[in-house]
C-alpha positions in Angstrom: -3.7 19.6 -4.2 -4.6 17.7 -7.5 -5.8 14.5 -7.3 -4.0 11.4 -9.0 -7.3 11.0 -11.7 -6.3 14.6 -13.1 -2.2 14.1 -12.8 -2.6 10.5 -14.4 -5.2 11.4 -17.1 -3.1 15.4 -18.2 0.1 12.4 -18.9 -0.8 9.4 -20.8 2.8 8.5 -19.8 2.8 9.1 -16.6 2.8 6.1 -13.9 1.4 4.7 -11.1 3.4 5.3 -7.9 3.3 2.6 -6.5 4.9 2.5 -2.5 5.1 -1.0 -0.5 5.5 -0.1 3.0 7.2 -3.7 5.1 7.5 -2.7 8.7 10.7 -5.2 9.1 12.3 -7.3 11.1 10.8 -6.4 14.2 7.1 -6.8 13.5 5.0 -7.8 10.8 7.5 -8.0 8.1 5.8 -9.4 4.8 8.4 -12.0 4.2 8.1 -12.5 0.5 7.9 -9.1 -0.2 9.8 -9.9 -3.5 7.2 -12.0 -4.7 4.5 -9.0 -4.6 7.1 -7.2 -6.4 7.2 -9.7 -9.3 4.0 -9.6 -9.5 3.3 -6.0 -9.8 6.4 -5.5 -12.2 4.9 -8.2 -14.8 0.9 -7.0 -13.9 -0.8 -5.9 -18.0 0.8 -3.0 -18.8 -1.4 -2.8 -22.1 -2.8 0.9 -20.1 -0.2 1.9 -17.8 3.5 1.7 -16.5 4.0 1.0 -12.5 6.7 2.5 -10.8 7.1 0.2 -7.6 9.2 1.3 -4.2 9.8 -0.5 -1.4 10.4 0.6 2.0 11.7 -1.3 4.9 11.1 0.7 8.0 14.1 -1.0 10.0 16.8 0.3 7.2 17.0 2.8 4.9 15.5 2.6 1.5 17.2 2.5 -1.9 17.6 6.1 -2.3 19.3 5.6 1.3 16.6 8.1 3.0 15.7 6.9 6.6 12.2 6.5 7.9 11.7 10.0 10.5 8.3 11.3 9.8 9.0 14.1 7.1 10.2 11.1 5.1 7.1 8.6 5.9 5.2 12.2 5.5 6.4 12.4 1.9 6.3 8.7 1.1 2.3 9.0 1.7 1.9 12.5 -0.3 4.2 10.8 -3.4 2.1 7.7 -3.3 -0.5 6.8 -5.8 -1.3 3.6 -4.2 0.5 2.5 -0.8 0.2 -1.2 0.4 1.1 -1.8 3.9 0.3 -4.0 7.0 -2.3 -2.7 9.2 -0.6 -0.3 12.0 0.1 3.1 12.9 1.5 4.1 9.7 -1.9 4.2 8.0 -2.9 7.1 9.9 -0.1 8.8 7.0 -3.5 8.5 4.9 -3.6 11.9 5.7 -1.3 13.1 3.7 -2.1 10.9 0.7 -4.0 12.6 -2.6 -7.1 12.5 -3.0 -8.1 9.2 -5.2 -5.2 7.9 -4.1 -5.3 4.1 -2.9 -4.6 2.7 0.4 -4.0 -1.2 0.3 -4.3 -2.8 4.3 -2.8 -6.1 4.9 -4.4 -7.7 7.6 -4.3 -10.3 10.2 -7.0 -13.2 9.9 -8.2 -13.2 13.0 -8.9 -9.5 12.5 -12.7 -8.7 14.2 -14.8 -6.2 12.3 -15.6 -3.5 14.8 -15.5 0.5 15.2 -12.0 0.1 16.2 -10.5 -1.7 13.8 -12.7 0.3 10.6 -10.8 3.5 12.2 -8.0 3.4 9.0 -11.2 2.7 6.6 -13.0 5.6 7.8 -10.3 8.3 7.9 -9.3 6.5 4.0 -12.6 8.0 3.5 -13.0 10.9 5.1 -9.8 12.1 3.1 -11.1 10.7 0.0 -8.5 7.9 -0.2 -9.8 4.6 -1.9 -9.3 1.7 0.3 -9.0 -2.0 0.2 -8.0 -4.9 2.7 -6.9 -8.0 1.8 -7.0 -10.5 5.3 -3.7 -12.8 5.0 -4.0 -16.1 6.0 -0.9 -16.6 7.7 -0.9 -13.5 9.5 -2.1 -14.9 12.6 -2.0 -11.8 14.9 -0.6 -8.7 14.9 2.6 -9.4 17.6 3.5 -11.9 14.5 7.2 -10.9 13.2 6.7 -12.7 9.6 3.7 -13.3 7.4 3.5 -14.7 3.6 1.3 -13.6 0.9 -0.1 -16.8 -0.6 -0.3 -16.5 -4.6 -4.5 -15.7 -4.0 -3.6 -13.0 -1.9 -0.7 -11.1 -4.1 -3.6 -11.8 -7.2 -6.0 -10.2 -5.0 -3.6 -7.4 -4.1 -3.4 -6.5 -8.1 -6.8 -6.8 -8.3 -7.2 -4.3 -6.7 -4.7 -1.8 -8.1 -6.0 -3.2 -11.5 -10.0 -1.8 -10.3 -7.9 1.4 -9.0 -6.6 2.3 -12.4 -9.3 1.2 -14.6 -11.1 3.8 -12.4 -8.9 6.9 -13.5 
């Protein structure tokens, strides 16, 4: 498996996969998902070209693929950095490349404890960069919408700006 330092650097060309992973309607669904979009599409490109996805678990994407696990499987593995709200689909960090970069959106209240490190730690132990952004209005984690305040989506390419800058 290469990792995304050596597939980026062999292409000056190449881009940054870029996968935004919205749970839907159900739970946690980032509710101004179009925003973060925006925001990555007009990011400096003055380095590098993003190619952005976005996946709604509760409907099929827009290559019309639906979400079984070969698909969320292959998401993760095609994924130079994946944002996503904390849950069980982080554990697909797994399958992610090494120097790959795993964005967690969290709840405020979140508590720092063994427990809730445990996407942080396997991030690592694949060699997976991580970073969390806590969003304010993301109260809990039974919440069915949250918003990413403009500090928060700045933050978000902040990060992905650090992430590239390090390839």
């Amino acid at each position: 498996m290469n990792s995304v330092k050596d597939r980026i650097s062999s292409d000056i060309k190449s881009t940054i996969n870029i996968v935004i992973f919205n749970r839907g309607l159900r739970y946690r669904e980032m509710s101004n998902s179009l925003s973060l979009i925006k925001a990555l599409e007009t990011v400096d490109r003055s380095f590098q070209r993003y190619r952005i996805h976005f996946f709604n678990v509760s409907d099929h994407n827009s290559l019309g693929v639906s979400f079984d696990y070969r698909s969320q499987i292959e998401m993760a593995y095609r994924a130079d950095c994946l944002i996503t709200t904390h849950g069980g689909f982080q554990s697909n960090v797994i399958y992610m490349n090494e120097g790959s970069l795993m964005i967690e959106l969290s709840d405020s209240s979140y508590q720092l404890n063994e427990e809730s490190e445990n996407f942080r730690y396997l991030s690592q132990m694949f060699l997976v960069n991580y970073g969390r952004i806590h969003v304010e209005s993301f109260k809990h984690l039974k919440q069915h919408r949250y918003t990413l305040s403009p500090s928060e989506i700045s933050s978000i390419l902040s990060i992905i700006k650090k992430f590239r800058e390090s390839l």
